[in-house]
PyMOL Python script that loads the backbone (N, CA, C, O; Angstrom):
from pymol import cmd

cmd.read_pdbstr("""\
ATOM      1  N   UNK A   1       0.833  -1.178   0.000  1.00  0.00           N
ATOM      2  CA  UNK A   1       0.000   0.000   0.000  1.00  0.00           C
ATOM      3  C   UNK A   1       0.884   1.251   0.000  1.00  0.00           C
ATOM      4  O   UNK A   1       1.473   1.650   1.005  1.00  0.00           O
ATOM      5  N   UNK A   2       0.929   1.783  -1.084  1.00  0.00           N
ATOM      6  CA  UNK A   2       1.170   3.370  -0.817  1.00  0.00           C
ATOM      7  C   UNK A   2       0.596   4.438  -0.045  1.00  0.00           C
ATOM      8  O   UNK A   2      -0.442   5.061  -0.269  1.00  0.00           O
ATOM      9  N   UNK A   3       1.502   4.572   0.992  1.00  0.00           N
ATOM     10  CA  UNK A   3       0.880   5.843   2.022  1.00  0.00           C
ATOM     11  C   UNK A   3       2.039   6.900   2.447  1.00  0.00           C
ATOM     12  O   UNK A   3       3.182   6.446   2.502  1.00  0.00           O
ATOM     13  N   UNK A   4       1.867   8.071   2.706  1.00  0.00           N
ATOM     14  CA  UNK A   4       2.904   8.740   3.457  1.00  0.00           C
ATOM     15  C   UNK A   4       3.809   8.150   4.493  1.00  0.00           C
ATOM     16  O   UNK A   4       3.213   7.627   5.434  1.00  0.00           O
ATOM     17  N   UNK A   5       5.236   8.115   4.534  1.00  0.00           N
ATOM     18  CA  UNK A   5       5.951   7.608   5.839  1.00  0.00           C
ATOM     19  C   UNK A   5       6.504   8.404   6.316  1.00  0.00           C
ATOM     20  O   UNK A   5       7.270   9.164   5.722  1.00  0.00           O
ATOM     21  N   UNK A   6       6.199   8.432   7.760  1.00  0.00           N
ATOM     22  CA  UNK A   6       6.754   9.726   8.725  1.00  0.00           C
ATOM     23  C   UNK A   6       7.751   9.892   9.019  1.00  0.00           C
ATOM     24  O   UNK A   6       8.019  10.431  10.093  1.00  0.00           O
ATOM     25  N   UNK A   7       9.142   9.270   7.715  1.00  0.00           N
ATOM     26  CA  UNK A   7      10.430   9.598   8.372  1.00  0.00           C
ATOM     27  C   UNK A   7      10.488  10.880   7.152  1.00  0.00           C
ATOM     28  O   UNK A   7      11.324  11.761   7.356  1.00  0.00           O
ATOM     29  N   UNK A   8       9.835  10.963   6.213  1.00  0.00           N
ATOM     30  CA  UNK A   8       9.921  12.023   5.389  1.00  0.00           C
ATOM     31  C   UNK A   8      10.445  13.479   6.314  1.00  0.00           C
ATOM     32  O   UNK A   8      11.490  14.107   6.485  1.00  0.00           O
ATOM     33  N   UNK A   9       8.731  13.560   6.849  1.00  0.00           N
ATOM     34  CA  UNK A   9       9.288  14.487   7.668  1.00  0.00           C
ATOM     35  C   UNK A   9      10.289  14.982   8.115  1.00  0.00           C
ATOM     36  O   UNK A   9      10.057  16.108   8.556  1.00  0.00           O
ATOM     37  N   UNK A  10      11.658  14.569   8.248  1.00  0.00           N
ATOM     38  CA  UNK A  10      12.779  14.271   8.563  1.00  0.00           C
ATOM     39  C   UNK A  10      13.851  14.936   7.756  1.00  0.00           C
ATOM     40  O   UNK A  10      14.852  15.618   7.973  1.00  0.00           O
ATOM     41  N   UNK A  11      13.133  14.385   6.619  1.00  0.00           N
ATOM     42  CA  UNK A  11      14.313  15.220   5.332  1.00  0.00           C
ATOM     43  C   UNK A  11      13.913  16.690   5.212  1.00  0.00           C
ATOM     44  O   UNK A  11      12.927  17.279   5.655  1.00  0.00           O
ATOM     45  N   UNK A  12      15.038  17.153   4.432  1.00  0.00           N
ATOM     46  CA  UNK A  12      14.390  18.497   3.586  1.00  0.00           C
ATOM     47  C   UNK A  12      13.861  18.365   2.498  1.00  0.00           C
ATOM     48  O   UNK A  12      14.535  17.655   1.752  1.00  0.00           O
ATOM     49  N   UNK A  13      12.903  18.751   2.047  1.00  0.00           N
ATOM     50  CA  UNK A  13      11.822  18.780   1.050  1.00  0.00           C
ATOM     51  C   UNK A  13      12.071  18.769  -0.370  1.00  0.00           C
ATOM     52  O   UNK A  13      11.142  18.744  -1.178  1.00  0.00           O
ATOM     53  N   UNK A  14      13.229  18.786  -0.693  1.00  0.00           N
ATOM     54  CA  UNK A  14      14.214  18.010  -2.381  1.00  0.00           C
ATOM     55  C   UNK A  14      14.227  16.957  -2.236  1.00  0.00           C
ATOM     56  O   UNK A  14      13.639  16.263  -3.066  1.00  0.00           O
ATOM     57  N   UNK A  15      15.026  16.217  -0.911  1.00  0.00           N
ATOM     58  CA  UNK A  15      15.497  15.019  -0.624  1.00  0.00           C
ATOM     59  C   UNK A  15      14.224  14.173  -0.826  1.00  0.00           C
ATOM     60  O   UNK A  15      14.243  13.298  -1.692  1.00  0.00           O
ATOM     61  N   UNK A  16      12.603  14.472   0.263  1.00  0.00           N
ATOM     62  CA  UNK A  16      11.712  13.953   0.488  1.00  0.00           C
ATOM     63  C   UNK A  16      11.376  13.456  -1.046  1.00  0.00           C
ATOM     64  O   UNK A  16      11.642  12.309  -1.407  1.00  0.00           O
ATOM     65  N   UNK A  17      10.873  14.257  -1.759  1.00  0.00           N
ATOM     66  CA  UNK A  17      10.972  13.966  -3.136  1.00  0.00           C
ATOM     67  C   UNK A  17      11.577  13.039  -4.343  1.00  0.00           C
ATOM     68  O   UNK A  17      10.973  12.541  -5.293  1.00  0.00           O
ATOM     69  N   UNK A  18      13.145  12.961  -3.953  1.00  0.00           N
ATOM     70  CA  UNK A  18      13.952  12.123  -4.417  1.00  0.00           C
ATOM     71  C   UNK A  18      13.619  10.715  -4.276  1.00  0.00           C
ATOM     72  O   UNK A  18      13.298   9.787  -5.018  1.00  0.00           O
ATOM     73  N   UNK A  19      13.859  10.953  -2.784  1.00  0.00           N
ATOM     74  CA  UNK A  19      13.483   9.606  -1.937  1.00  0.00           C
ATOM     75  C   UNK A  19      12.341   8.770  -2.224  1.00  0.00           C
ATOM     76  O   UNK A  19      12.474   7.557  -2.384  1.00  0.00           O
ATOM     77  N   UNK A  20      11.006   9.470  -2.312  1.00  0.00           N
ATOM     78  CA  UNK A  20       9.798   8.944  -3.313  1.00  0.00           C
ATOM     79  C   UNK A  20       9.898   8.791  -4.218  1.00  0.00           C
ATOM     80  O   UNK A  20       9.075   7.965  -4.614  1.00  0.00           O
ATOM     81  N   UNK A  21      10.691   9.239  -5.141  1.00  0.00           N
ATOM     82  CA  UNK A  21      10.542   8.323  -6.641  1.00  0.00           C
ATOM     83  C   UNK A  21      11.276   7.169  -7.023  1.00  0.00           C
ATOM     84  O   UNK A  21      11.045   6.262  -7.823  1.00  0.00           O
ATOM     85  N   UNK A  22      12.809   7.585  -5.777  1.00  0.00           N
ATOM     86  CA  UNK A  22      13.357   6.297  -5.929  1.00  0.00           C
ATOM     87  C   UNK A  22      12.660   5.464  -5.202  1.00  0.00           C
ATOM     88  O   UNK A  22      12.648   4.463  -5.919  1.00  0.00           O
ATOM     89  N   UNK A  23      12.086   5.216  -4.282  1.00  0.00           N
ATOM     90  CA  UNK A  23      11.094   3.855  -3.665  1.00  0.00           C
ATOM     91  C   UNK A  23       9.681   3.837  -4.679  1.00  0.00           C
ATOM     92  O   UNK A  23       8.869   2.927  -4.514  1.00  0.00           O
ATOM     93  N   UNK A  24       9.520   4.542  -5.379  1.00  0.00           N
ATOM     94  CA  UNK A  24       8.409   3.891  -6.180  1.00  0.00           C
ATOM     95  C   UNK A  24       8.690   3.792  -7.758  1.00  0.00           C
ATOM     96  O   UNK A  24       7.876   3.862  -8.678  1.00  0.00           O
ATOM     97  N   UNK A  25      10.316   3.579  -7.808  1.00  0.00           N
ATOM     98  CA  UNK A  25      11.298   3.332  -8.993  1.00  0.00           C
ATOM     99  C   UNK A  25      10.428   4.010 -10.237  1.00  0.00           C
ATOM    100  O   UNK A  25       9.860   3.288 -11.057  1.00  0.00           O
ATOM    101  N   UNK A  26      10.376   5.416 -10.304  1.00  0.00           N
ATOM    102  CA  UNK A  26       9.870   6.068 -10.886  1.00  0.00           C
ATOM    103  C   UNK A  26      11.135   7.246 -11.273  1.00  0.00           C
ATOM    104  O   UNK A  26      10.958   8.338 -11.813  1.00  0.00           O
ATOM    105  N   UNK A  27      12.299   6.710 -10.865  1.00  0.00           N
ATOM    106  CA  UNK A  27      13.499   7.565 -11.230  1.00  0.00           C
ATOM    107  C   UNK A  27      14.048   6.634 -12.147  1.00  0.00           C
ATOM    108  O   UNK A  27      14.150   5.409 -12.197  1.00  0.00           O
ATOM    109  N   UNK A  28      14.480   7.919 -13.097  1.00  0.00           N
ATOM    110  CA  UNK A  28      14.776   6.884 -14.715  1.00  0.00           C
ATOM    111  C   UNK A  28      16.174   6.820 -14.958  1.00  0.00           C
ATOM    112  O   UNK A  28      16.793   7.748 -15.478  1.00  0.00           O
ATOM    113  N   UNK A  29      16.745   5.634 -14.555  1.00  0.00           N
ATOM    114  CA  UNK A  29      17.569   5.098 -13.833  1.00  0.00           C
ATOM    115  C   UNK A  29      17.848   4.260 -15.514  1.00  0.00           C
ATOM    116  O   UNK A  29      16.846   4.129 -16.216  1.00  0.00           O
ATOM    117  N   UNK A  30      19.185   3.747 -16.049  1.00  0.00           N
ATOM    118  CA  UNK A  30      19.337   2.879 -17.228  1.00  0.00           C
ATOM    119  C   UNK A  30      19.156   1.319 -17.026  1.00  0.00           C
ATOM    120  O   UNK A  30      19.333   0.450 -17.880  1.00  0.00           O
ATOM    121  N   UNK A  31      18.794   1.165 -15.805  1.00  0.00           N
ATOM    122  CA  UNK A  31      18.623   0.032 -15.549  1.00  0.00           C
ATOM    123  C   UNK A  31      16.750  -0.387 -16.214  1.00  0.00           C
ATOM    124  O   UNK A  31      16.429  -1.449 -16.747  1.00  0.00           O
ATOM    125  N   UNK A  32      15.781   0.865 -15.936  1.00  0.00           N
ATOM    126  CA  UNK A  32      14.575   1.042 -16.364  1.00  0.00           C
ATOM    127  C   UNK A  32      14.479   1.647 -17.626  1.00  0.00           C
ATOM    128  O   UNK A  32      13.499   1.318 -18.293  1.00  0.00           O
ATOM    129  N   UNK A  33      15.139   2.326 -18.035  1.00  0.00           N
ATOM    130  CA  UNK A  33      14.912   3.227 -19.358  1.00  0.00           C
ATOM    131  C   UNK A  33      15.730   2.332 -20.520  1.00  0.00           C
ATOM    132  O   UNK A  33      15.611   2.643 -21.706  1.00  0.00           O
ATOM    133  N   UNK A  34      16.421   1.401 -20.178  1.00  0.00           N
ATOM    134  CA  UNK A  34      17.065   0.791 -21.572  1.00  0.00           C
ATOM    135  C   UNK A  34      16.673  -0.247 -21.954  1.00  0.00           C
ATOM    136  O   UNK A  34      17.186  -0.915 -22.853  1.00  0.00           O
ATOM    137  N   UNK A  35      15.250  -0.646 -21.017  1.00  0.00           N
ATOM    138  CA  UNK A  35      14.778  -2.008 -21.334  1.00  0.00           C
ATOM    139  C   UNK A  35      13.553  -1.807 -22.562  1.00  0.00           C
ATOM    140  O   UNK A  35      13.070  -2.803 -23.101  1.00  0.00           O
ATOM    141  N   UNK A  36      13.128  -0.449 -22.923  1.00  0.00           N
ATOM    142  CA  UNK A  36      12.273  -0.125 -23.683  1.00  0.00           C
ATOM    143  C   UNK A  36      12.411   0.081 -25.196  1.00  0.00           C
ATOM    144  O   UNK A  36      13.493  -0.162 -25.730  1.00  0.00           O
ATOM    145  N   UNK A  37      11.344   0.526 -25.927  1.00  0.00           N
ATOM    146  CA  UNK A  37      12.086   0.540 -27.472  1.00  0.00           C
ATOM    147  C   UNK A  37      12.911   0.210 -28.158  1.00  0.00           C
ATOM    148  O   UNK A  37      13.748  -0.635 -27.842  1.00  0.00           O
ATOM    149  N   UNK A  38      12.873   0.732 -29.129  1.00  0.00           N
ATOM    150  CA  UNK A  38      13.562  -0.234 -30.410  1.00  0.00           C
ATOM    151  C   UNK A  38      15.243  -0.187 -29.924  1.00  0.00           C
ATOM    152  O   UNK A  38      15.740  -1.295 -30.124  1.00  0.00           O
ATOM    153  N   UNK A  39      15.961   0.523 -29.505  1.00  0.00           N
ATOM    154  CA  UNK A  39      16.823   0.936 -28.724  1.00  0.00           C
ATOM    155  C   UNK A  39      17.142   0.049 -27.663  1.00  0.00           C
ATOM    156  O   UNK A  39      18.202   0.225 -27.063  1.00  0.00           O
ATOM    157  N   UNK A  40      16.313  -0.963 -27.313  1.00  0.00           N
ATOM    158  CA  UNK A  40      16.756  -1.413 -26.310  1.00  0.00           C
ATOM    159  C   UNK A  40      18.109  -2.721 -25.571  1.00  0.00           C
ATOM    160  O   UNK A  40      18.509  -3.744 -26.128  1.00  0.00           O
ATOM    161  N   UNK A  41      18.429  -2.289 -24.496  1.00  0.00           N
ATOM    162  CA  UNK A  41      20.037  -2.648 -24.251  1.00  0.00           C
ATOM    163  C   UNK A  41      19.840  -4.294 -23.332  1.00  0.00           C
ATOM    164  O   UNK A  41      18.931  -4.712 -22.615  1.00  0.00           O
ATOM    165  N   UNK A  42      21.028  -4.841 -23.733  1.00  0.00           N
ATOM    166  CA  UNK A  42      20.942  -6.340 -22.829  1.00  0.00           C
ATOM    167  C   UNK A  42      20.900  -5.682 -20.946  1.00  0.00           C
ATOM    168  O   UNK A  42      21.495  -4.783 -20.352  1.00  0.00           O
ATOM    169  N   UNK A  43      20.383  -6.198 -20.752  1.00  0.00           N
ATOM    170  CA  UNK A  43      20.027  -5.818 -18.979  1.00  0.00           C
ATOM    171  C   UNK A  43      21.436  -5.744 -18.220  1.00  0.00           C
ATOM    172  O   UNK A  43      21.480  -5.039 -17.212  1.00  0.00           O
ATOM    173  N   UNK A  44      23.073  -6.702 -18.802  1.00  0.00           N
ATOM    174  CA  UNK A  44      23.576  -6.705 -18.353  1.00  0.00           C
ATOM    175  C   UNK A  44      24.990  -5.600 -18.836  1.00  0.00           C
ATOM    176  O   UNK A  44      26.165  -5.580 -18.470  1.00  0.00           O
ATOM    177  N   UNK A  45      24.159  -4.708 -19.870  1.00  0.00           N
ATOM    178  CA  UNK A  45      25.125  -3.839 -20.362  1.00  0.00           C
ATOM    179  C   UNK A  45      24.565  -1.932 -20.414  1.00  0.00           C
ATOM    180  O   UNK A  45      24.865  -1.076 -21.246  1.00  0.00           O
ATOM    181  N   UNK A  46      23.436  -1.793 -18.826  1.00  0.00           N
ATOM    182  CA  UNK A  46      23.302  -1.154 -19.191  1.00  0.00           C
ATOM    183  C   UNK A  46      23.352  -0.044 -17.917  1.00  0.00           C
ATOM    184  O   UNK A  46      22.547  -0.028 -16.985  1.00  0.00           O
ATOM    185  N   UNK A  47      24.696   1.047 -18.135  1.00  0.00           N
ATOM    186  CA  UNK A  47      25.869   1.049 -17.381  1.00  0.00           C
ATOM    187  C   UNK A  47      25.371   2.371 -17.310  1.00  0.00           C
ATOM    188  O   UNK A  47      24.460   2.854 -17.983  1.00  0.00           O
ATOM    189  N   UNK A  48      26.342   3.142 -16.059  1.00  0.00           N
ATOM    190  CA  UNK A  48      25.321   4.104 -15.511  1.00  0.00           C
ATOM    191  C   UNK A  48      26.323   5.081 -16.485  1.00  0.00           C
ATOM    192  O   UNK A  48      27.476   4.686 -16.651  1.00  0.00           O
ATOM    193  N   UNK A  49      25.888   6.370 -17.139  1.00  0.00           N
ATOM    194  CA  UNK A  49      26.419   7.186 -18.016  1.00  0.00           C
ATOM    195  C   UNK A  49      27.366   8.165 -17.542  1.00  0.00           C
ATOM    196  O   UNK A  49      28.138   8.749 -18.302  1.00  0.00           O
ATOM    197  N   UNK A  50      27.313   8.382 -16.105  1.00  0.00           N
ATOM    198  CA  UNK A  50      27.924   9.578 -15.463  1.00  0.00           C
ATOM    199  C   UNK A  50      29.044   9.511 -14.944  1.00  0.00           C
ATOM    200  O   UNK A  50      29.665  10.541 -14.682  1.00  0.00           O
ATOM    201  N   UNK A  51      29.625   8.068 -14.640  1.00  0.00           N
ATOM    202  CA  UNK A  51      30.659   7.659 -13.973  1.00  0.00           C
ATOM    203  C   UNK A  51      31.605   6.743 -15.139  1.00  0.00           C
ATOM    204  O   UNK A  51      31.218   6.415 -16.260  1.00  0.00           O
ATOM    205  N   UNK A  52      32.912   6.451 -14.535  1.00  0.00           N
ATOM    206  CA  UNK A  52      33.553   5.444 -15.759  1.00  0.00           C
ATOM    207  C   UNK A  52      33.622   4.005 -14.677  1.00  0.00           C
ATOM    208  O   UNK A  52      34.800   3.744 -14.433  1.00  0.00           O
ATOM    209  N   UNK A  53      32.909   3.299 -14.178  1.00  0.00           N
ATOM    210  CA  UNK A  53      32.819   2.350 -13.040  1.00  0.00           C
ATOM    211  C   UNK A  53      32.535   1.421 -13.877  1.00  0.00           C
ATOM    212  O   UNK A  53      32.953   0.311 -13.546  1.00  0.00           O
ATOM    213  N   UNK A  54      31.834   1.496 -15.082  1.00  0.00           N
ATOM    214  CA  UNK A  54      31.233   0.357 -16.124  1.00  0.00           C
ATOM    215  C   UNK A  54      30.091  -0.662 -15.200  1.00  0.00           C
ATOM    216  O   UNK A  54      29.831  -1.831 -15.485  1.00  0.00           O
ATOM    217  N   UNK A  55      29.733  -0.180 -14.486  1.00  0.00           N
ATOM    218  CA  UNK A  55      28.662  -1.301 -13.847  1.00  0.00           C
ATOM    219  C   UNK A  55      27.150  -0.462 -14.139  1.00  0.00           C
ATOM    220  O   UNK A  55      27.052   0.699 -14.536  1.00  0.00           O
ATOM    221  N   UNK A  56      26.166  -1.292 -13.861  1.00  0.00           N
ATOM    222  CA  UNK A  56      24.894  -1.635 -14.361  1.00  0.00           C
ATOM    223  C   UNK A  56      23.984  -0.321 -13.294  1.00  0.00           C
ATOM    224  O   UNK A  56      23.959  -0.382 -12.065  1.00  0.00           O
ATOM    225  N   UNK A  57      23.534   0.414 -13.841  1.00  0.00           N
ATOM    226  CA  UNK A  57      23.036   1.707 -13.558  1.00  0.00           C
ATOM    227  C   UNK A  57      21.508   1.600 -12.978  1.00  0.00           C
ATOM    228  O   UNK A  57      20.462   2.150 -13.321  1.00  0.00           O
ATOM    229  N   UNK A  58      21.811   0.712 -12.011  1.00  0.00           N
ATOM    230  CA  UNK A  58      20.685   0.389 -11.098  1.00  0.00           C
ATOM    231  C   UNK A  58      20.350   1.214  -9.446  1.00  0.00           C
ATOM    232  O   UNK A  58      21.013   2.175  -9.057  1.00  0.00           O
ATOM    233  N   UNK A  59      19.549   0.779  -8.891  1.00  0.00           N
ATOM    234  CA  UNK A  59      19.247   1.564  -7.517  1.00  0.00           C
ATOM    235  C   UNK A  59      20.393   1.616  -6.409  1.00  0.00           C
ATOM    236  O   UNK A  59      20.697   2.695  -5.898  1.00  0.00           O
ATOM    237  N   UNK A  60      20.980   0.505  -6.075  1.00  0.00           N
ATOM    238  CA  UNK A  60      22.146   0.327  -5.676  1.00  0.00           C
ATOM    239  C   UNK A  60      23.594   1.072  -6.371  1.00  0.00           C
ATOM    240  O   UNK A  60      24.566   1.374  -5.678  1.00  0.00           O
ATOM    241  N   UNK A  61      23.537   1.233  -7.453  1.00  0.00           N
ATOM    242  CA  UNK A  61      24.662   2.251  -7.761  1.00  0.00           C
ATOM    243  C   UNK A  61      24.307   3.367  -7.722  1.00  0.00           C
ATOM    244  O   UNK A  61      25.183   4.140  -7.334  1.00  0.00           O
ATOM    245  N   UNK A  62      23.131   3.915  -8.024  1.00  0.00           N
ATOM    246  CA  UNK A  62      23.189   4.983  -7.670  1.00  0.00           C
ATOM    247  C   UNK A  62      23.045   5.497  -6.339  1.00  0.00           C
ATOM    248  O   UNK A  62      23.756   6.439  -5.990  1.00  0.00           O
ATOM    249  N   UNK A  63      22.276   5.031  -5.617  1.00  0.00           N
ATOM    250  CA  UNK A  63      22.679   5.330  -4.015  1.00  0.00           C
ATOM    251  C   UNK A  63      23.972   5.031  -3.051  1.00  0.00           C
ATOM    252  O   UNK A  63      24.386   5.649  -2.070  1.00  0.00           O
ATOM    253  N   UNK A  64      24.308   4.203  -3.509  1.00  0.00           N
ATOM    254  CA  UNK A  64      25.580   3.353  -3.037  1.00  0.00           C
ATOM    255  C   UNK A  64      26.996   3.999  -3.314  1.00  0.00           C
ATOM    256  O   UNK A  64      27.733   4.718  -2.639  1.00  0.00           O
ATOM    257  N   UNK A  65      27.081   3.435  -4.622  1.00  0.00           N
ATOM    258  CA  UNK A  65      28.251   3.108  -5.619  1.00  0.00           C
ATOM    259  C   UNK A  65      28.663   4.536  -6.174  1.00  0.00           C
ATOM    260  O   UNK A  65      29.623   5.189  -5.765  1.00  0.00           O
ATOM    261  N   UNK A  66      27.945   4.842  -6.988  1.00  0.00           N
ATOM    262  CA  UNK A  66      28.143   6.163  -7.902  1.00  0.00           C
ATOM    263  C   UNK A  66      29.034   7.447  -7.581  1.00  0.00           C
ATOM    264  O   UNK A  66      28.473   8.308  -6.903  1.00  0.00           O
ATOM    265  N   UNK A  67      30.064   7.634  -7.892  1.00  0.00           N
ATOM    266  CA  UNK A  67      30.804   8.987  -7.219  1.00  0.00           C
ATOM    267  C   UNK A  67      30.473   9.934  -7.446  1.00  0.00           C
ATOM    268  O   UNK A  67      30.813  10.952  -6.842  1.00  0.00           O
ATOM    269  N   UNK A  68      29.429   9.857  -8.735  1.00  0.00           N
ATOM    270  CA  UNK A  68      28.860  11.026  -9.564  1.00  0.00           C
ATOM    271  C   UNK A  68      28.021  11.528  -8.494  1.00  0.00           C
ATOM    272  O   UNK A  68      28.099  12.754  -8.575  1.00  0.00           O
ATOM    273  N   UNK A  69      27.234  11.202  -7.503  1.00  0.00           N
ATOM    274  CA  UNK A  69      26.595  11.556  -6.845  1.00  0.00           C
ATOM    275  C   UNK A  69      26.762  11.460  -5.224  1.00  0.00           C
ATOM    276  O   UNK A  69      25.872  11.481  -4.374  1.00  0.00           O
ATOM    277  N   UNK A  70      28.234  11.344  -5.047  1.00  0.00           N
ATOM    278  CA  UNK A  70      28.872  11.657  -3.892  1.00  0.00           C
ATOM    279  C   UNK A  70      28.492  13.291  -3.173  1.00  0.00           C
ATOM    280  O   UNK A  70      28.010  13.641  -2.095  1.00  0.00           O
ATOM    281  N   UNK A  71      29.070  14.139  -4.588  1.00  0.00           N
ATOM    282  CA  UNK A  71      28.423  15.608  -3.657  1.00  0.00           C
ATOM    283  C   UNK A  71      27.280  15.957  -3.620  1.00  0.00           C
ATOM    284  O   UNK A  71      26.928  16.692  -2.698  1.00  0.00           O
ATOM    285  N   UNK A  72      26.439  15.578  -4.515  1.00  0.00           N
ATOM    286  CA  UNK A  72      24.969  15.706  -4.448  1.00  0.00           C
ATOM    287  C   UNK A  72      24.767  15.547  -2.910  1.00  0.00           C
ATOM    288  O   UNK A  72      24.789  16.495  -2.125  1.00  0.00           O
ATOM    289  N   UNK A  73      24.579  14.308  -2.585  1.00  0.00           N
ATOM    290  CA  UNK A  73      23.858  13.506  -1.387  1.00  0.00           C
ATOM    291  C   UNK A  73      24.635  14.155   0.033  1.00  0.00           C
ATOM    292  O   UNK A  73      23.962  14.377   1.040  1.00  0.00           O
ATOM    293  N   UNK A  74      26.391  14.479  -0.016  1.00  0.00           N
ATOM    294  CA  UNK A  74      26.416  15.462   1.042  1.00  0.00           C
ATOM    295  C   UNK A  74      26.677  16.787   0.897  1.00  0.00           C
ATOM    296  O   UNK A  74      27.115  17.483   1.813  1.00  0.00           O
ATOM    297  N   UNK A  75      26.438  17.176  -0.187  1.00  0.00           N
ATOM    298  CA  UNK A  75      25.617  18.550   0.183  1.00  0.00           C
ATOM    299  C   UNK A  75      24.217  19.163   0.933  1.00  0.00           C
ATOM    300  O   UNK A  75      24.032  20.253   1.475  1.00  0.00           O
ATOM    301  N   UNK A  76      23.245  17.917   0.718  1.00  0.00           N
ATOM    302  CA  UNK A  76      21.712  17.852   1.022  1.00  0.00           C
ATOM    303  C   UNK A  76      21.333  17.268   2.322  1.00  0.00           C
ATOM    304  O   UNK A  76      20.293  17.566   2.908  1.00  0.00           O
ATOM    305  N   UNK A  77      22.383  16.259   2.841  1.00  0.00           N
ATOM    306  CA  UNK A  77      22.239  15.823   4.038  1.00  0.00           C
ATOM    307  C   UNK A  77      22.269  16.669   5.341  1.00  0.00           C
ATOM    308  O   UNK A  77      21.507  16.142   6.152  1.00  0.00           O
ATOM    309  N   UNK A  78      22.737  17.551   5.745  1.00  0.00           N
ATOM    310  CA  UNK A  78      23.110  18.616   6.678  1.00  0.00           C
ATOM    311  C   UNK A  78      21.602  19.303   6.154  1.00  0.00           C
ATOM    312  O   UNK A  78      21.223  20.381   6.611  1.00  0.00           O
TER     313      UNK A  78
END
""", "prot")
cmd.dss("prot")
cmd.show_as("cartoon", "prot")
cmd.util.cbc("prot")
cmd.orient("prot")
């Protein structure tokens, strides 16, 4: 069931946002966007664009892994 969760509250109101689309994988991520159209990439080649890491541009790299988004996430945290 989709409902509000009260750790939102918590964040600042970019983050809150973020945070919801990545839990309702509605962030277009190459792991989701390369499985579509005529265009579309083998699941195991489809690598996140921003970094040179060559791995698979899924939820875990980008929260995790990704350096590309090292300053993003602590800039916003504080």
């Amino acid at each position: 069931m989709i409902c509000f969760e009260e750790y939102l509250d918590l964040l600042p109101i970019r983050l809150q946002s973020h945070l919801s689309k990545l839990r309702l994988c509605s962030i277009k991520l190459a792991i989701g966007t390369g499985r579509y159209g005529n265009n579309a990439i083998d699941r195991n080649r489809r690598f996140c664009s921003l970094c040179n890491l060559r791995e698979t541009e899924d939820e875990y790299h980008f929260v995790i892994v990704c350096p590309a988004y090292d300053h993003y996430f602590e800039k916003n945290v504080s």
